[in-house]
C-alpha positions as CSV (number, residue, x, y, z in Angstrom):
1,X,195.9,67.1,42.3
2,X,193.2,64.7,43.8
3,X,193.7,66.7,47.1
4,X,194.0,70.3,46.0
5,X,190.5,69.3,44.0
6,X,188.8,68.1,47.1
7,X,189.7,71.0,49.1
8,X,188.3,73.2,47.0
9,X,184.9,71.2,46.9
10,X,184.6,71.2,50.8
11,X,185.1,74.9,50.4
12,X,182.4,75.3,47.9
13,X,179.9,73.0,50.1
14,X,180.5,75.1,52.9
15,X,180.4,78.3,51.4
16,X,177.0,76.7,50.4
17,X,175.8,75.9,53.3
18,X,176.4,79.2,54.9
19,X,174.7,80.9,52.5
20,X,170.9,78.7,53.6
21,X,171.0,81.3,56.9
22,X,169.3,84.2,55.3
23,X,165.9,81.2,55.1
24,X,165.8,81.1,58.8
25,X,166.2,84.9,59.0
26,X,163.0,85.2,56.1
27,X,161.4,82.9,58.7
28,X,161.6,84.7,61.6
29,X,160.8,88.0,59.7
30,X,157.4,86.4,58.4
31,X,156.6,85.3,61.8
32,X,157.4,88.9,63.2
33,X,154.9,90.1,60.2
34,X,152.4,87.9,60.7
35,X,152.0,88.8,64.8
36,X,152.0,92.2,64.6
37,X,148.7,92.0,62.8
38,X,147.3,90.1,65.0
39,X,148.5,92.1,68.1
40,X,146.9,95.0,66.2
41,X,143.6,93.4,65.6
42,X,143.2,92.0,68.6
43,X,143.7,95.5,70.3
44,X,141.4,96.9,67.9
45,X,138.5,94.2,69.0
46,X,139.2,95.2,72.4
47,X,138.5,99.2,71.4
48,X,135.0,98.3,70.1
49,X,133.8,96.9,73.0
50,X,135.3,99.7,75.2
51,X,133.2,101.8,72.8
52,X,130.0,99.6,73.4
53,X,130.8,99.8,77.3
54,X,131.2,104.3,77.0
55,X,128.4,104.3,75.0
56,X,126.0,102.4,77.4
57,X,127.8,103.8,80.6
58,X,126.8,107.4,78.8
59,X,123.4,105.9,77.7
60,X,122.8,104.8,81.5
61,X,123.8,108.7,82.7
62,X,121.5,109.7,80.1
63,X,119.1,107.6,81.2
64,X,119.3,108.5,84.4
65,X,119.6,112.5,83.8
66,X,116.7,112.3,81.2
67,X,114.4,110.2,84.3
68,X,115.8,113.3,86.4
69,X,114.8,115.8,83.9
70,X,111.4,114.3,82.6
71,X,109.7,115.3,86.2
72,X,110.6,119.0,84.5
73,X,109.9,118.3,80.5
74,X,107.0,119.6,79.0
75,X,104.6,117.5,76.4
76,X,102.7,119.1,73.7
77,X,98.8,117.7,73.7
78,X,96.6,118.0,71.2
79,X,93.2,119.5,72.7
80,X,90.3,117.5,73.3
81,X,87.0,118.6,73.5
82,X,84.8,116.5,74.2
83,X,84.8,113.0,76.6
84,X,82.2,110.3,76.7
85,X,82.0,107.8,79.3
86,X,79.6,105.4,80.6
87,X,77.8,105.4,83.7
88,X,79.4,102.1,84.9
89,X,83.1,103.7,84.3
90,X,81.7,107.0,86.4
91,X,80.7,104.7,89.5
92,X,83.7,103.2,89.2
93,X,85.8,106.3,88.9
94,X,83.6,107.1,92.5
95,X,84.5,104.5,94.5
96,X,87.8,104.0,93.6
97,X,88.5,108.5,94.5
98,X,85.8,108.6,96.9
99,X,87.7,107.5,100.7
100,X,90.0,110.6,99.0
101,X,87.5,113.1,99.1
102,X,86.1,112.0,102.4
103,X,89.5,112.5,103.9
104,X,90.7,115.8,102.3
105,X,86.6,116.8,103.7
106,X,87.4,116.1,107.2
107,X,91.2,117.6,107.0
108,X,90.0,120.6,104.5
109,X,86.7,121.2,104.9
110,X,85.8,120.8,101.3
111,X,82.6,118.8,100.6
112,X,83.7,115.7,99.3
113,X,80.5,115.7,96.9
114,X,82.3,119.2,95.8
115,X,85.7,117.4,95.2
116,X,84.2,113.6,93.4
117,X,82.0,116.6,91.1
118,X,85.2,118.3,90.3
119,X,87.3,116.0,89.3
120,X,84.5,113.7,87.6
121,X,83.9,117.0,85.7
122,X,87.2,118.3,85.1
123,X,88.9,114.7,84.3
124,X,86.1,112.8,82.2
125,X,86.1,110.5,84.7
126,X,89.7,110.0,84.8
127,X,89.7,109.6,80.9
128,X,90.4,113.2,79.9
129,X,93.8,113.7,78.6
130,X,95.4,115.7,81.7
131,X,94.7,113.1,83.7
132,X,95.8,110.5,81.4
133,X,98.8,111.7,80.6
134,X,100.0,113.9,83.8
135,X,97.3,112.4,86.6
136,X,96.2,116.0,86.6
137,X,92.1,115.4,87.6
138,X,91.0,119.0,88.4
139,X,92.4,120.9,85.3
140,X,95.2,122.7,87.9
141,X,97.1,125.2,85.3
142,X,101.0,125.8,86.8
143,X,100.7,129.4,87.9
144,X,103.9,131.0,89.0
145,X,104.6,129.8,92.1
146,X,104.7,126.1,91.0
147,X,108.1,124.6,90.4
148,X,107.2,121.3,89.8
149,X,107.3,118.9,86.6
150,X,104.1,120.1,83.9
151,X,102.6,119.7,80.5
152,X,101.4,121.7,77.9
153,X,97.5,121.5,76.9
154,X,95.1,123.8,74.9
155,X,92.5,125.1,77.3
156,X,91.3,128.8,77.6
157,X,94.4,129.2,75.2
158,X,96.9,127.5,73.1
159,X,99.6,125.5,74.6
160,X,98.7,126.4,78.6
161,X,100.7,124.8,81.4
162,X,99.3,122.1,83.7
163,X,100.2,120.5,86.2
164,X,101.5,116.9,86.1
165,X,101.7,114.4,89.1
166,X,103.3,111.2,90.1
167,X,99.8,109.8,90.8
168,X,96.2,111.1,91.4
169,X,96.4,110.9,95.1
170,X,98.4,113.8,94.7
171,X,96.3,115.7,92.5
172,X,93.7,115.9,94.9
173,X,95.9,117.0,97.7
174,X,97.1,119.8,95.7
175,X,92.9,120.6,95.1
176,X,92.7,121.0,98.9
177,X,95.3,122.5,99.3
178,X,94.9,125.2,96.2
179,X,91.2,126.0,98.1
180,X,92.4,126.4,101.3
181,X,95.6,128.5,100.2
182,X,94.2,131.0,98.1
183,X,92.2,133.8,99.6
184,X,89.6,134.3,96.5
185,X,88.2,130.8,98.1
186,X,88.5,132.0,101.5
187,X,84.5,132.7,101.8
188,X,83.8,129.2,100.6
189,X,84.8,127.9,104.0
190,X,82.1,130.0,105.7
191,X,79.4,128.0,104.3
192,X,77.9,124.7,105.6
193,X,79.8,121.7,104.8
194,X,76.9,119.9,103.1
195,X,75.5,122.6,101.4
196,X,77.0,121.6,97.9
197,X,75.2,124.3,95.8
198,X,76.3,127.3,97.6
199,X,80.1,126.0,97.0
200,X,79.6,125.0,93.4
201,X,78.0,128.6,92.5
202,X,81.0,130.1,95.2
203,X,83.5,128.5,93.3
204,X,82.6,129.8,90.1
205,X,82.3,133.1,91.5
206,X,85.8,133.1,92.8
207,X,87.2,132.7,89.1
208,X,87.5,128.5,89.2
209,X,86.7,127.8,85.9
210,X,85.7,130.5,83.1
211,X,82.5,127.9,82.3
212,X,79.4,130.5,82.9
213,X,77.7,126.8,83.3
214,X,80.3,125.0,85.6
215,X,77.7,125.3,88.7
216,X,74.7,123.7,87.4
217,X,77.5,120.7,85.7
218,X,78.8,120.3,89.1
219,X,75.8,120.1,91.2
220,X,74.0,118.2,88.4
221,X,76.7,115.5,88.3
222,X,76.5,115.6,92.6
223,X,72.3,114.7,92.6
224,X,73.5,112.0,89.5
225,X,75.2,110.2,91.4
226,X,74.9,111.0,94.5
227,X,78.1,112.6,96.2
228,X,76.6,114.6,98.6
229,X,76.0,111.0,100.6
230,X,79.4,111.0,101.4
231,X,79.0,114.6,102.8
232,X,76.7,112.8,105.2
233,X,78.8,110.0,106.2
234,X,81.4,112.5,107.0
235,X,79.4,114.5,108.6
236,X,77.3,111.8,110.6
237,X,74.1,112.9,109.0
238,X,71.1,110.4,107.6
239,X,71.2,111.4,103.5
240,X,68.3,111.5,101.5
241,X,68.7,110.8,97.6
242,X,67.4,113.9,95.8
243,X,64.7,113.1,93.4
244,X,67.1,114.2,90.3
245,X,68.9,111.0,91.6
246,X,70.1,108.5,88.9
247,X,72.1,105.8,90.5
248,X,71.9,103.8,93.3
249,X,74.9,103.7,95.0
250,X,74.2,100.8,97.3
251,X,74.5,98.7,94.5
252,X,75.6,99.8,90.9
253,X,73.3,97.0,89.4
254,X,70.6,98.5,89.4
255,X,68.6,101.7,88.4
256,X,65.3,103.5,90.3
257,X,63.5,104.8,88.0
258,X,62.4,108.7,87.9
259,X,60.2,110.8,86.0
260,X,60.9,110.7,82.6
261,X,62.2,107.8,82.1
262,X,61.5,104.9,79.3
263,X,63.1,101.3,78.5
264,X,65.0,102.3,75.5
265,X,66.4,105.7,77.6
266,X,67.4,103.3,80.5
267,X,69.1,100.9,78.0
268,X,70.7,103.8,76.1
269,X,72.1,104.7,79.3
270,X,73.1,101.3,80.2
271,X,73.9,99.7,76.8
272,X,71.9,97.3,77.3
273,X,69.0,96.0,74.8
274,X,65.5,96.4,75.6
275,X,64.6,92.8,75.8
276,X,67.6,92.1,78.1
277,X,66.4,94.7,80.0
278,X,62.8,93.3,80.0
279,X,64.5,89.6,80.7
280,X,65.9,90.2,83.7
281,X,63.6,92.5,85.4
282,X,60.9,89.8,84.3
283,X,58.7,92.7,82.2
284,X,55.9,91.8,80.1
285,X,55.1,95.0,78.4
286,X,57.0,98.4,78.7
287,X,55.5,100.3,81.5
288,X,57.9,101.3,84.2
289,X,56.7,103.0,87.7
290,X,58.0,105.6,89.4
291,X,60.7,104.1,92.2
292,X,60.5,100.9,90.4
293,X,64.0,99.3,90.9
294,X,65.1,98.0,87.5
295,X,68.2,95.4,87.2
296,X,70.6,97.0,84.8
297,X,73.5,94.7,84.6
């Protein structure tokens, strides 16, 4: 009885202890569950950057096709009208353009008084918004037979295409060469290199600008400041300052004075005050001479 009773207990305990494998199967099935998530996250960190990496691969081609394109975009401007400089930022606007104009003169045969006038004129002294924004200095409009990248500005009429260079150098290259490759201008090259007047008047003649007034601007920005010296250097000529002269050139510092002028004009011009004025040119009272060199900086 004792050993019919103890069979049946070993039975039972090893009916029992069969029974614990399912546990080890619930293990491995939570293990299973708990990698595949991880698997799946860990490919789906790996997508976002792949996404970060196409987007800036397509933002780099874009990048690059929009630096491409932008030599061929066009920019709306709003018009200006009007530019005021000062006679220091003119001078310097002349010296740094002027070794230019001498060498487009002895290549082209433009004055290089004519071309320093211009583009003082056209550009505000490199401060107008063409040149600014598209280092346009002479006010060049596209025409048809230029293919390359331009700007839209409100001239003559609304929204007109310009012109718009890499750098100012090339802006007056293209002046030379839209002189010298247009016939309207042809007569212009029959005149006498230094005789600045006869091209200012000859240019508006041949349909340069639609100013009625753009000669007497032109050649009364050349006696300012004295361009046509630089006609005379290329040339090889001795120059002789006109007596509408302004400036001298030999040394920006200082101011002759001509007919006309007073101390509060000459400080106006200069922004300087009056009694700095009178300081450094050692004045006692206000009287100025004809001639008289006056320290203005």
């Amino acid at each position: 009885m004792h050993t019919k009773f103890l069979i049946v207990f070993l039975l039972i305990f090893l009916v029992s202890c069969s029974s614990s494998k399912p546990v080890v199967r619930t293990t491995k099935s939570s293990k299973t569950v708990t990698r595949k998530p991880v698997v799946r996250n860990t490919s789906s960190s790996k997508t976002i950057p792949n996404r970060q990496t196409s987007s800036s691969t397509s933002g780099s081609t874009n990048s690059k096709t929009s630096s491409q394109n932008s030599d061929e975009s066009t920019v709306v401007l709003t018009a200006t009208t009007t530019v005021k400089v000062t006679t220091k930022l003119v001078l310097e606007y002349i010296d740094s353009y002027k070794e230019i104009a001498k060498d487009n003169m002895v290549k082209n045969g433009i004055p290089a008084s004519i071309t320093l006038g211009q583009a003082i004129l056209e550009s505000g002294a490199g401060t107008g918004p063409l040149s600014a924004q598209a280092n346009n200095h002479f006010g060049i409009k596209c025409h048809k037979e230029w293919n390359g990248p331009s700007i839209k500005y409100t001239d003559d009429e609304e929204d007109e295409c310009f012109r718009k260079y890499n750098d100012p150098s090339e802006s007056f290259r293209d002046h030379s060469y839209f002189l010298t490759s247009r016939s309207r201008y042809a007569d212009l090259f029959k005149l006498n290199k230094d005789d600045y007047k006869r091209w200012a008047k000859g240019l508006k003649a041949a349909g340069y600008a639609t100013d009625p007034k753009y000669p007497d601007k032109l050649i009364s920005l050349i006696e300012r400041y004295d361009l046509q010296r630089f006609d005379a250097e290329v040339l090889g000529k001795d120059f002789v300052p006109t007596s509408n002269s302004q400036v001298a050139f030999q040394d920006a510092s200082k101011y002759t004075v001509i007919k006309g002028d007073t101390l509060y004009s000459i400080s106006k011009r200069f922004n300087i005050s009056i009694e700095d004025l009178k300081k450094k040119n050692k004045l006692t009272d206000s009287n100025l001479s004809l001639g008289q060199t006056l320290h203005v900086n």
